[in-house]
C-alpha positions as CSV (number, residue, x, y, z in Angstrom):
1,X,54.7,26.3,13.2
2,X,52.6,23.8,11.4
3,X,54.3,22.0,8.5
4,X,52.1,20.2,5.6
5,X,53.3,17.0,4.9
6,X,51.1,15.4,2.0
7,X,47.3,15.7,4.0
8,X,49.3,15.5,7.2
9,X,50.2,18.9,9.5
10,X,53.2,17.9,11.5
11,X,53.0,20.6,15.2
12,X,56.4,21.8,15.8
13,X,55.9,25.0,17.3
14,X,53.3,26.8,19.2
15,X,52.3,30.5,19.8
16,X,52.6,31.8,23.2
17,X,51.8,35.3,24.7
18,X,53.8,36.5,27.3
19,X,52.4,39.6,29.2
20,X,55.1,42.4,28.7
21,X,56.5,41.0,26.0
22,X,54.1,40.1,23.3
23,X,54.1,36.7,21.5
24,X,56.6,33.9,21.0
25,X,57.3,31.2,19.3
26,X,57.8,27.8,21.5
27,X,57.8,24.3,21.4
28,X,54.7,21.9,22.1
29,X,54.4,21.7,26.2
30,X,54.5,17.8,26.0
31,X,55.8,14.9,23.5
32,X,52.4,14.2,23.0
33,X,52.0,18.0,21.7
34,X,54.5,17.2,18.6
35,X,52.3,15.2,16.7
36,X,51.0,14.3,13.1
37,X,47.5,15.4,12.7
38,X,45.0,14.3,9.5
39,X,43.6,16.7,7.3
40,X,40.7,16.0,5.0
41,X,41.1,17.4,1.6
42,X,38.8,19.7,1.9
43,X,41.3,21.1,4.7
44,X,44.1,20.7,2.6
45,X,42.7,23.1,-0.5
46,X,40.9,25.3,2.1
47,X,44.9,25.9,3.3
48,X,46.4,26.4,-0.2
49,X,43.6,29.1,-0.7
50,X,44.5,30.8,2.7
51,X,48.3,30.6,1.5
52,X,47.5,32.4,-1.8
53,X,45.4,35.5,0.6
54,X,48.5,35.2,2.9
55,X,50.7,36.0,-0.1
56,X,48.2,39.2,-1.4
57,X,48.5,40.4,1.7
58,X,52.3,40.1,2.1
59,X,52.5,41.5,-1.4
60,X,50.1,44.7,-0.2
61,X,52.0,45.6,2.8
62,X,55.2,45.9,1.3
63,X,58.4,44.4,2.9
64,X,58.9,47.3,5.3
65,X,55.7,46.2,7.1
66,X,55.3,42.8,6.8
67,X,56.5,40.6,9.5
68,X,56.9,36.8,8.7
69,X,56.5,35.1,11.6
70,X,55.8,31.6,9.6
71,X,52.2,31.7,10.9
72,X,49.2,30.3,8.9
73,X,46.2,32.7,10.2
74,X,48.0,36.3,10.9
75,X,46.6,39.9,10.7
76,X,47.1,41.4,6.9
77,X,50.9,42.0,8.3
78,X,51.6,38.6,9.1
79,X,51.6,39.1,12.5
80,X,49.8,36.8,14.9
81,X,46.1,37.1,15.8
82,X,45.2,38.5,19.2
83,X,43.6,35.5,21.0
84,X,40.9,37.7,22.7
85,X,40.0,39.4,19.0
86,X,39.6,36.1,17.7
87,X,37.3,35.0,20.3
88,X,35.0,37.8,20.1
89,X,34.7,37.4,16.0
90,X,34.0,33.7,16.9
91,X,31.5,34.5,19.0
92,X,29.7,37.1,16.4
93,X,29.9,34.5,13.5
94,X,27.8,32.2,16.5
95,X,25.2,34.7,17.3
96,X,24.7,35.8,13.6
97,X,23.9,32.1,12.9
98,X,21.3,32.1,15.3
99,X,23.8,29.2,16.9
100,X,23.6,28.2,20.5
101,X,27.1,29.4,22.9
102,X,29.7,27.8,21.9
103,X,33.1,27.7,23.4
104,X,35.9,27.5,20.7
105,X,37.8,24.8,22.3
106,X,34.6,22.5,21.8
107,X,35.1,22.6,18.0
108,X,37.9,20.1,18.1
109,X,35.5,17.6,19.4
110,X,33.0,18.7,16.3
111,X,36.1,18.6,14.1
112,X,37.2,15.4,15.1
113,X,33.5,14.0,14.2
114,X,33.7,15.7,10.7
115,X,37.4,14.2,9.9
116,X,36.5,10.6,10.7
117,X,32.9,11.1,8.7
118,X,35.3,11.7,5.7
119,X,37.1,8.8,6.4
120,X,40.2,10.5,8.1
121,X,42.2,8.4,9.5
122,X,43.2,9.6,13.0
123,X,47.1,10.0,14.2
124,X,49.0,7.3,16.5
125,X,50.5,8.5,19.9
126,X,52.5,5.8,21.7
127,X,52.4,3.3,19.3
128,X,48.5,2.0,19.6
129,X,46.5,4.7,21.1
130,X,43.6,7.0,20.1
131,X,43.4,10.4,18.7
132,X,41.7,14.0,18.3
133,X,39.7,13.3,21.7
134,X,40.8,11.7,24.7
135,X,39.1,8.5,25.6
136,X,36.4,9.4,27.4
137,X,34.7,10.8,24.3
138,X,35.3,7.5,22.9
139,X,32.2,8.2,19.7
140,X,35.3,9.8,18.4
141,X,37.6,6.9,18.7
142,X,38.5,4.5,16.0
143,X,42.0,2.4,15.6
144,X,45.1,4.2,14.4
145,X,47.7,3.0,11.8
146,X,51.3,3.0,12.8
147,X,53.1,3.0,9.6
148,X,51.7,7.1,9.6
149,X,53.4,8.2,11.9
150,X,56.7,6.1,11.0
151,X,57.0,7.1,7.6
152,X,58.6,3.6,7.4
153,X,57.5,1.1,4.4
154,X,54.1,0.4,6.9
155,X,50.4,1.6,5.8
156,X,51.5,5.2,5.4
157,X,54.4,4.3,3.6
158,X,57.6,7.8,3.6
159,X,55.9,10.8,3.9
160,X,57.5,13.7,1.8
161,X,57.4,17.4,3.2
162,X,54.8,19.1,0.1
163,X,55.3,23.0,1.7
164,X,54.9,24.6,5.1
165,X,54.1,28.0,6.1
């Protein structure tokens, strides 16, 4: 489960399949999982219109079919996507750009190059280390600011939970 806080997304939770048993709901593997992550505003009104379809389609199924798992990107029922399904509709949105192979996973890295274009700051970890890549890829890396992540009276100043999903 993701929670927007102001242009922040604080990762509580993460969506595991289980074979036999179907999805869960967990938390983050490591520490370093739970984390604050950035969002440009773009993001941030891209999720607000996905919020409004999530509520059409919770509206159209009815309540005797819709299953509210607290998910942002769910099937029409609200439950979650099928990993391997959205793979293979990634990988026909690549081909129908005419776009070389691309892996999913790499598009953090592309992300990460977008966010800091836009002048998104990138989360702490540990106090004064780097974020969305690790440091091998440092053209990503740029100096974090505490005082986000602390919520204290630093750069970030409190940070008040806006709405989660």
């Amino acid at each position: 489960m993701l929670i927007l806080i102001n242009a922040f997304w604080l990762v509580r939770q993460t969506l595991q399949y289980r074979p036999g048993e179907g999805f869960h709901l967990v938390p983050p593997k490591t520490a370093r999982s739970r984390r604050i992550v950035p969002l440009p505003d773009a993001v941030v009104d891209a999720l607000k219109l996905r919020r409004e379809q999530q509520e059409t389609d919770r509206l159209a199924a009815g309540v005797e079919f819709w299953e509210d798992w607290g998910l942002v990107f769910t099937t029409r029922f609200g439950t979650p996507l099928s990993p391997r399904n959205d793979y293979r509709d990634f990988q026909r949105l690549v081909g129908a750009a005419g776009l070389r192979h691309v892996r999913l996973h790499d598009l953090r890295h592309t992300a990460a190059s977008l966010m800091l274009a836009q002048g998104v700051s990138p989360p702490c970890r540990d106090g004064d280390s780097w974020a969305f890549t690790d440091q091998r890829h440092d053209e990503h890396l740029q100096p974090c600011h505490a005082g986000l992540i602390s919520g204290g009276g630093g750069a970030g100043g409190g940070l008040a939970v806006r709405g989660s999903f």
